[in-house]
C-alpha positions in Angstrom: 0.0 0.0 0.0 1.4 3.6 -1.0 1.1 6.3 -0.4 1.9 9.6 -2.7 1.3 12.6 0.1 5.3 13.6 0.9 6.2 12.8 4.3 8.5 14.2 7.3 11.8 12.8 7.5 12.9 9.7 9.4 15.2 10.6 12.0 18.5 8.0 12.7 17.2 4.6 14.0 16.4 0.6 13.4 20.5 1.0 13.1 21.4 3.7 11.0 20.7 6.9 9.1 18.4 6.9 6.8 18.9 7.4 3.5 15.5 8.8 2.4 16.7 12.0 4.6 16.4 14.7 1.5 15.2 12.6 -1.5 12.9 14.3 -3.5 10.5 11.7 -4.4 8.5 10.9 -1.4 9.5 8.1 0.5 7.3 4.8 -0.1 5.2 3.7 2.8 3.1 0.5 3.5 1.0 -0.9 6.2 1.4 -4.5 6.7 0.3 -6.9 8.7 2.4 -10.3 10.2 2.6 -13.6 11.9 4.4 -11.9 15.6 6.7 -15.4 15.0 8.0 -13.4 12.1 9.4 -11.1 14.8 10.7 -13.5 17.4 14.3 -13.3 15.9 17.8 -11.0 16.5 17.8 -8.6 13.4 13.5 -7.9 13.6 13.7 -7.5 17.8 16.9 -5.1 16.7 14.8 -2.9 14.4 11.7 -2.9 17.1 13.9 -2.0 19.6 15.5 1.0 17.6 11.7 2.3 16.8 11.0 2.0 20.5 13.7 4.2 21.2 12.4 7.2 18.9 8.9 6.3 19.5 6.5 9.6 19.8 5.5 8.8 23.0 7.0 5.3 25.0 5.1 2.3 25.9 6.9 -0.3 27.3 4.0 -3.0 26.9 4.6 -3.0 23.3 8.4 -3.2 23.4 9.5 -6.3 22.1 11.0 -7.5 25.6 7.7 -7.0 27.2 5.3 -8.0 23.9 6.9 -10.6 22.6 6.9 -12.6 25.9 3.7 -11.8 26.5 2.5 -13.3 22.9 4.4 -16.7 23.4 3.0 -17.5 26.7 -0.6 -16.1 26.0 -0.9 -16.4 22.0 0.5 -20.2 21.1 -2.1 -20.2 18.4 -1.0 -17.3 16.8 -4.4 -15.6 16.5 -2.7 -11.8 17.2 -0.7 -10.1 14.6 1.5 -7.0 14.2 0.8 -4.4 12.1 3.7 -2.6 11.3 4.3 0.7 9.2 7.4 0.8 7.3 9.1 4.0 5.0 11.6 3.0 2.7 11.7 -0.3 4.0 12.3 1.1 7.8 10.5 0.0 10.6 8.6 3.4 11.8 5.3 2.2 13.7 3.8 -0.9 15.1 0.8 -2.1 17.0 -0.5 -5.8 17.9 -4.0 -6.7 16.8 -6.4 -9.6 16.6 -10.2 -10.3 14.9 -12.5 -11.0 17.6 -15.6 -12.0 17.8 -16.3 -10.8 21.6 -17.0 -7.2 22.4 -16.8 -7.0 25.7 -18.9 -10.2 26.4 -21.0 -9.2 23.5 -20.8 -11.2 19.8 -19.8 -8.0 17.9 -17.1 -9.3 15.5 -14.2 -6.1 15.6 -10.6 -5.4 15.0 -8.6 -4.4 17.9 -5.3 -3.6 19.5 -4.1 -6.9 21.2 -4.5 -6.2 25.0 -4.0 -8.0 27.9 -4.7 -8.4 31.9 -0.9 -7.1 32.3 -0.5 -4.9 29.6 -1.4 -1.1 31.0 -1.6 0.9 27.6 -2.4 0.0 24.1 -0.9 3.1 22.0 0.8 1.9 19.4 4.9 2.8 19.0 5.4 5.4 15.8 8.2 7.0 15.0 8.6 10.7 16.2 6.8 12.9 13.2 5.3 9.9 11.4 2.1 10.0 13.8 -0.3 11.4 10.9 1.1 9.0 8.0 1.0 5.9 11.2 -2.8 7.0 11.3 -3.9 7.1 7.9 -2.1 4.0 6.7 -4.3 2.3 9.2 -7.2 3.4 8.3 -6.9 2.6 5.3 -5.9 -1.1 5.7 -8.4 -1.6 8.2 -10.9 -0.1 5.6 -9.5 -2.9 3.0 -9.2 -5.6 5.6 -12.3 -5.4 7.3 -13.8 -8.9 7.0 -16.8 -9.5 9.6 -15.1 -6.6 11.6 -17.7 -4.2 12.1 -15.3 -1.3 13.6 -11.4 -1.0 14.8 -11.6 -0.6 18.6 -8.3 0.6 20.5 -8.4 -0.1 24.4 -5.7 1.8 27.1 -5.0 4.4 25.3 -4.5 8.0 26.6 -6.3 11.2 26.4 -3.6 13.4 25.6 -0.7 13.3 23.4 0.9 13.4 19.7 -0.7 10.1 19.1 -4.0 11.3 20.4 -4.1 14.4 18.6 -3.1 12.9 15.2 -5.8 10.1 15.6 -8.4 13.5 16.0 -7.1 15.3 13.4 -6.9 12.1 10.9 -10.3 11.4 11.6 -11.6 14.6 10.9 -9.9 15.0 7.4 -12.9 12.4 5.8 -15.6 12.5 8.6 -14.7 8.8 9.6 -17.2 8.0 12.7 -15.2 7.6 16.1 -16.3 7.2 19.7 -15.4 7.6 23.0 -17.1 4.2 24.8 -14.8 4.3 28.2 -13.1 6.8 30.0 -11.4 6.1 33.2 -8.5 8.2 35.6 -5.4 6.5 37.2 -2.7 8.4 39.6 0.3 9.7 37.6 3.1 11.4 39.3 4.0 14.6 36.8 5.5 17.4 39.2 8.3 20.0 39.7 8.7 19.8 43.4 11.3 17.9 44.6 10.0 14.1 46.1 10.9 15.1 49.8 8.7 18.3 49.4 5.9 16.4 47.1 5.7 14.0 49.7 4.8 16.7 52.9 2.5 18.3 50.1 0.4 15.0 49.3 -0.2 13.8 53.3 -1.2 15.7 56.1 1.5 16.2 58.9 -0.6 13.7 60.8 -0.4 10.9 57.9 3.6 11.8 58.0 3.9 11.2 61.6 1.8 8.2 61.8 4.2 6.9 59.1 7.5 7.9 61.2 5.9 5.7 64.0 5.1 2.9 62.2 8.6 2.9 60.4 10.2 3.2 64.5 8.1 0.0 65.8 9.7 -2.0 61.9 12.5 -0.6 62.9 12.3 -2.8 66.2 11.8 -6.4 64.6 15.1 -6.6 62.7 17.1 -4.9 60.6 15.7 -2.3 58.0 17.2 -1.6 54.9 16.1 -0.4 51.7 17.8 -0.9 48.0 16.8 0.2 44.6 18.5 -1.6 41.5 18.5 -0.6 38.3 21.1 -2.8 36.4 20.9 -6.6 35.6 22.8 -7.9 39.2 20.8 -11.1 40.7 17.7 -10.6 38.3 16.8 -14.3 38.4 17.0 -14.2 42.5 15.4 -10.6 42.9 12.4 -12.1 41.0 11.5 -15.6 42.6 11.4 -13.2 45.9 8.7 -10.6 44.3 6.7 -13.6 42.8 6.9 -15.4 45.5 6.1 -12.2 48.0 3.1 -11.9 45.9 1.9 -15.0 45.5 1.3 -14.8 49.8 -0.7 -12.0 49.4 -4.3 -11.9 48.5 -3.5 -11.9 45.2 -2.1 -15.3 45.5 -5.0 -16.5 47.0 -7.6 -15.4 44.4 -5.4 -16.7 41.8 -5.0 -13.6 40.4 -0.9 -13.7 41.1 1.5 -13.8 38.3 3.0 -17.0 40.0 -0.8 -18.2 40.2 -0.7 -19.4 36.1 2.7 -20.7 34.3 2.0 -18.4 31.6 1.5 -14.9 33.4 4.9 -16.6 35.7 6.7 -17.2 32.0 6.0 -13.8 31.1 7.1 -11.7 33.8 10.2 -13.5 34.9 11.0 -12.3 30.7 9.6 -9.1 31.0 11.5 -8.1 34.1 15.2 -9.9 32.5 14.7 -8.0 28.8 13.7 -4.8 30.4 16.5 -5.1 33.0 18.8 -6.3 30.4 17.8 -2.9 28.1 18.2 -0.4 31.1 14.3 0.0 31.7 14.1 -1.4 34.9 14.3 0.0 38.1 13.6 -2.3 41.3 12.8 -1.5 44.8 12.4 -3.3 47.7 12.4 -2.6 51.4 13.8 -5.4 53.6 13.6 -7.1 56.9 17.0 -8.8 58.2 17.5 -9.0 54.3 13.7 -10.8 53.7 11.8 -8.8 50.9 8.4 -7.5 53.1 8.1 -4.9 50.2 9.3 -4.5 46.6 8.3 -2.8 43.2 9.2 -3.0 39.5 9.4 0.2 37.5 9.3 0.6 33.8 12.0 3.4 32.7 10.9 4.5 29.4 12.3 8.1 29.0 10.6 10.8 29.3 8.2 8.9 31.3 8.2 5.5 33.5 5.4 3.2 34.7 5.0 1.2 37.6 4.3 -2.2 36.7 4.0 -4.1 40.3 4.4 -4.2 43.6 3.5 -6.6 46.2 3.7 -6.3 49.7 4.1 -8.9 53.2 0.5 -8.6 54.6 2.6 -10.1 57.9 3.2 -7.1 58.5 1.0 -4.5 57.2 0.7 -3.0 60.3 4.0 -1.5 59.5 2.1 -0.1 56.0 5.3 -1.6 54.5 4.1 -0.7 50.5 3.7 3.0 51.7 6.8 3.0 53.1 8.3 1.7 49.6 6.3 4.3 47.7 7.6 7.6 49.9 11.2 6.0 48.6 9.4 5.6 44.7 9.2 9.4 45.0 12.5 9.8 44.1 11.6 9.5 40.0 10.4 13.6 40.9 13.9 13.6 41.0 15.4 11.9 37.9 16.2 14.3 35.2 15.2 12.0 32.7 11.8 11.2 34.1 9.2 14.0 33.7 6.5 11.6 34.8 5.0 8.6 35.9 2.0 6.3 35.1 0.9 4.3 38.1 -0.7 1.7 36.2 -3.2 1.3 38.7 -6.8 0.7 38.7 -9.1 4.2 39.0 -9.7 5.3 42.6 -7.0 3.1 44.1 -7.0 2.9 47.8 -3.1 3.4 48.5 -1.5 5.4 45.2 -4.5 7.4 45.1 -3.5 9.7 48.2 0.2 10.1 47.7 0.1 10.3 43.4 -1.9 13.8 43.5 -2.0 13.6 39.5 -4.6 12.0 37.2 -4.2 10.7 33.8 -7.2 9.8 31.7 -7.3 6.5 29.9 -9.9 5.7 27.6 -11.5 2.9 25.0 -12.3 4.3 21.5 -14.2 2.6 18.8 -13.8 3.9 14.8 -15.9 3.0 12.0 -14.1 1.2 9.1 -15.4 0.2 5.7 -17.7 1.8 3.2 -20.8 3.4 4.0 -23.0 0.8 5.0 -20.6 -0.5 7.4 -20.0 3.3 8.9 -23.5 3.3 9.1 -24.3 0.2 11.0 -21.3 1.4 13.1 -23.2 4.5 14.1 -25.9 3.1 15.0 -23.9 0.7 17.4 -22.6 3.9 19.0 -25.8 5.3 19.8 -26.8 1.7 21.4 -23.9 1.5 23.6 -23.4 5.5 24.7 -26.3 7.1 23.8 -24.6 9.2 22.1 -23.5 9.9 18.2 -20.3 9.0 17.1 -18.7 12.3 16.9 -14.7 11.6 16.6 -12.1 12.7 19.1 -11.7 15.9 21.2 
């Protein structure tokens, strides 16, 4: 599929300079779509990993140390595939998707972003000034590869954003029919006060001392100490203690653990050695004469980071031992590469809530694909599910 429309030049990545920098003819761009095994070698994971690098805005679900785990402990049939935008034979945007036949426990056959219980956004990875040409390219497969789908549906994905604002403006430039079906706000951490003055800010000078008291009476069972990793040193060990840690919790018992199922244990022991092994990890954990009663795992994906888990020793949660943790997780205010955070957590959370004063809105869009009849039928879907018309994107 090409397009004729010139685009905006493809800065150095997926290895090298390219070489379309200054041609005058414009540079040839298709929208493909591919078995993820096609992927799952050295030179493909090397061009992913440059586009994830000089992605318009990061997410680390999609990066192939996080995704491609993911898809061969949760996908061994191969029903998901990658999309994947190339100019000039470059790798310059991807997203995972799947035909499905369930719409949210309705039989509504769609096309959507591949999402899972453990994967926190769904925006796709595009190069930096390729968000428009990513959009369009999309569209217009989807429109030619529609099948039973009745609409292209995109779950997680922000509210604000390059991304977000190309998607609006795309979808205005032919009227396509878009919706809003889900909106929802998690605690971020996006600040310029330093953590120890974010901190007082957040909790009352009550909540501060009650904290300094429980952290004197830890203090009393054993020896306290606190360390926070960020480079590959005992990966494999660090993570048997925070699977283990949380598979005690009540996560553990409602199976709902990622030690509870081999395949959510497969993928995270992966996830947490690739993104260690890339420099995206940070870990955290507060100890007790050297036993784990509190750790986290942080996503580093400059400018922003995410925090993917933490799990906590309900021995002792009279101590509020994962509070404790999270004053010391303050300290991303204070990175210079980190302008904010994502908390990943669900809307309204009981702990992150209070001491992550920031919001950031998450939402599930629907699009209409097709010709007109299709559009149509879309529409009236809209108006079913909202009760409202399907008006595109603010």
């Amino acid at each position: 599929m090409a397009y004729d429309a010139p685009l905006p030049r493809l800065g150095a990545f997926n290895g090298g300079t390219i070489a379309a920098v200054g041609r005058l003819a414009a540079p040839r761009v298709r929208m493909q779509r591919r078995a993820w095994r096609e992927f799952d070698r050295r030179d493909r994971i090397a061009a992913w990993d440059a586009l994830a690098e000089w992605a318009s805005e990061p997410n680390p679900f999609y990066e192939s140390w996080y995704l491609l785990p993911s898809l061969r402990a949760l996908d061994k049939a191969g029903n998901v595939t990658i999309l994947t935008f190339e100019t000039d034979g470059q790798l310059a945007g991807l997203m995972p998707v799947i035909q499905s036949g369930n719409y949210y426990g309705h039989p509504i056959p769609h096309l959507a972003n591949w999402v899972h219980p453990n994967v926190f956004l769904g925006q796709p990875l595009v190069a930096q000034g390729f968000e428009h040409e990513f959009w369009r390219a999309l569209l217009a497969w989807c429109d030619r590869h529609t099948r039973l789908s009745l609409f292209l549906h995109l779950a997680h994905v922000p509210t604000r954003g390059r991304l977000h604002d190309a998607l609006a403006a795309v979808l205005r430039e032919d009227a396509r029919p878009a919706a809003t079906v889900f909106e929802e706000e998690r605690a971020m951490l996006r600040s310029a006060q330093a953590s120890e003055s974010y901190f007082e800010a957040a909790l009352s000078a009550k909540k501060r001392k009650e904290l300094r008291r429980q952290q004197r009476r830890l203090c009393e069972e054993g020896e306290v100490t606190f360390e926070r990793l960020t480079d590959y040193s005992q990966i494999a060990e660090w993570t048997a203690e925070f699977l283990d840690l949380e598979a005690r919790g009540w996560k553990g018992e409602s199976g709902s653990a990622m030690r509870s199922h081999a395949a959510t244990r497969e993928l995270f022991r992966f996830a947490i050695a690739g993104s260690a092994a890339r420099g995206r990890l940070e870990r955290l954990a507060l100890r007790l004469d050297g036993k784990p009663i509190a750790m986290l795992a942080n996503f580093l994906t400059a400018p922003g980071a995410y925090s993917f888990k933490t799990a906590f020793d309900e021995d002792y949660a009279r101590f509020s031992p994962g509070v404790l943790l999270q004053q010391q997780n303050l300290a991303l205010l204070d990175r210079e590469d980190i302008d904010w955070a994502d908390s990943c957590a669900a809307q309204d959370h009981p702990m992150i809530d209070h001491l992550w004063r920031e919001r950031r809105a998450i939402q599930r869009r629907s699009i209409g694909i097709g010709g007109g009849l299709r559009r149509a039928a879309f529409r009236t879907l809209i108006r079913l599910e909202t009760g409202r018309g399907a008006r595109g994107l603010q």
